[in-house]
C-alpha positions as CSV (number, residue, x, y, z in Angstrom):
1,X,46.2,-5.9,41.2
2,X,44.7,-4.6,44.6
3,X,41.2,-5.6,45.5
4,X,39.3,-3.0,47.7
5,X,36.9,-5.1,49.7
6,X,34.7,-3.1,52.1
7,X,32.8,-5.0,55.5
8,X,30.0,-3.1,57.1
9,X,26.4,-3.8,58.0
10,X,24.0,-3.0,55.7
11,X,21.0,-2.5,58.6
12,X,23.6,-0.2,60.4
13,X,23.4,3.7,60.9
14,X,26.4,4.1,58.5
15,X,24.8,1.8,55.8
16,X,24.2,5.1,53.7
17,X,27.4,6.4,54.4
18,X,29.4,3.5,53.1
19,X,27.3,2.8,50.1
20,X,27.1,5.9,49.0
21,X,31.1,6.0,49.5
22,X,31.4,3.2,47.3
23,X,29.2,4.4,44.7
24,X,31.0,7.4,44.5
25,X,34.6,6.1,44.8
26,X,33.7,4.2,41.6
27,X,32.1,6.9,39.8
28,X,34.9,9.1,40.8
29,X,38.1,6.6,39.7
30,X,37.6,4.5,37.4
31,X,40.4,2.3,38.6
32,X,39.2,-1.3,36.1
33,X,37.6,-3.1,39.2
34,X,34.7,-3.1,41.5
35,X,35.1,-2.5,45.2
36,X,33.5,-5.6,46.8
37,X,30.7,-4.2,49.6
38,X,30.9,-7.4,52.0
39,X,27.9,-8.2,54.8
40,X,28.8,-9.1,58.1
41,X,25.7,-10.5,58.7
42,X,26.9,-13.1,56.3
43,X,29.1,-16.3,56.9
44,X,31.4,-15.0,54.5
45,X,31.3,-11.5,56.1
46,X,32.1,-12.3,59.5
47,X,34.9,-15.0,58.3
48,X,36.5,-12.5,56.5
49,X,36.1,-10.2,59.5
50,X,37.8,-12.4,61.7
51,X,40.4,-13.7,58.8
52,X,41.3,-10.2,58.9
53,X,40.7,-9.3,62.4
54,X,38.8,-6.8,61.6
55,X,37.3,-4.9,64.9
56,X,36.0,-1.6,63.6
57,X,33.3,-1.2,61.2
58,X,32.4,-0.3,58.7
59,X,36.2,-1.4,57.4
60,X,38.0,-0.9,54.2
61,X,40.7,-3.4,53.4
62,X,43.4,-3.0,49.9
63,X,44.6,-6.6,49.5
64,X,47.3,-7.6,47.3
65,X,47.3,-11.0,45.0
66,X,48.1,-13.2,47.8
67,X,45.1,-11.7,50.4
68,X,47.8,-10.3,52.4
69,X,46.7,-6.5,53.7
70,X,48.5,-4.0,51.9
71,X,46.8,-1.2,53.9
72,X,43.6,-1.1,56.3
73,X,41.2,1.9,57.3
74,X,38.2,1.0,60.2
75,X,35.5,2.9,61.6
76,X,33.8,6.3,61.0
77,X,34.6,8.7,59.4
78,X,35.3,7.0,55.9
79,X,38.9,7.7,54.5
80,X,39.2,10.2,52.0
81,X,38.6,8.8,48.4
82,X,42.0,10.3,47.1
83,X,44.1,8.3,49.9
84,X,42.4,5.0,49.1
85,X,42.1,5.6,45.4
86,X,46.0,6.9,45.5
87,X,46.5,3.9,47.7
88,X,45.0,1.5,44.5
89,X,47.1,3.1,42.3
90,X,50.3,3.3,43.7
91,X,50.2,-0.6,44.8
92,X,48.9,-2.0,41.4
């Protein structure tokens, strides 16, 4: 099963932008699991970040079972929904 985890900064100027992406996304597919908003104001945040080496934010990671990245998107703008809904699907 593919986890969509999403890093961005809440007090950022794209804050909206991503939550209201991710409230959307699920809304819109229905896919049997949350995407995970992550802080990178947090330990966790900026450990996944670098775990990932992440540079671009906000970023949208699919990871498989094992953590490995099955397929990144970073920075503005967001990816369209059907590519990273499509994305879920095809890689569950």
């Amino acid at each position: 099963m593919v986890k969509l985890l999403v890093l961005y900064r809440p007090d950022s100027e794209h804050s909206t932008d991503v939550e209201s992406f991710v409230r959307d996304f699920q809304r819109q597919y229905e896919l049997g699991r949350k995407v995970e908003l992550l802080s990178l104001n947090t330990r966790d945040g900026a450990a996944t970040a670098s775990l990932y080496d992440v540079t671009t934010y906000p970023a949208i990671l699919a990871l498989g079972n094992d953590g490995s990245v099955l397929n990144m998107w970073q920075g503005m703008p967001m990816p369209l929904m059907d590519e990273v809904a499509g994305y879920a699907y095809n890689a569950s």
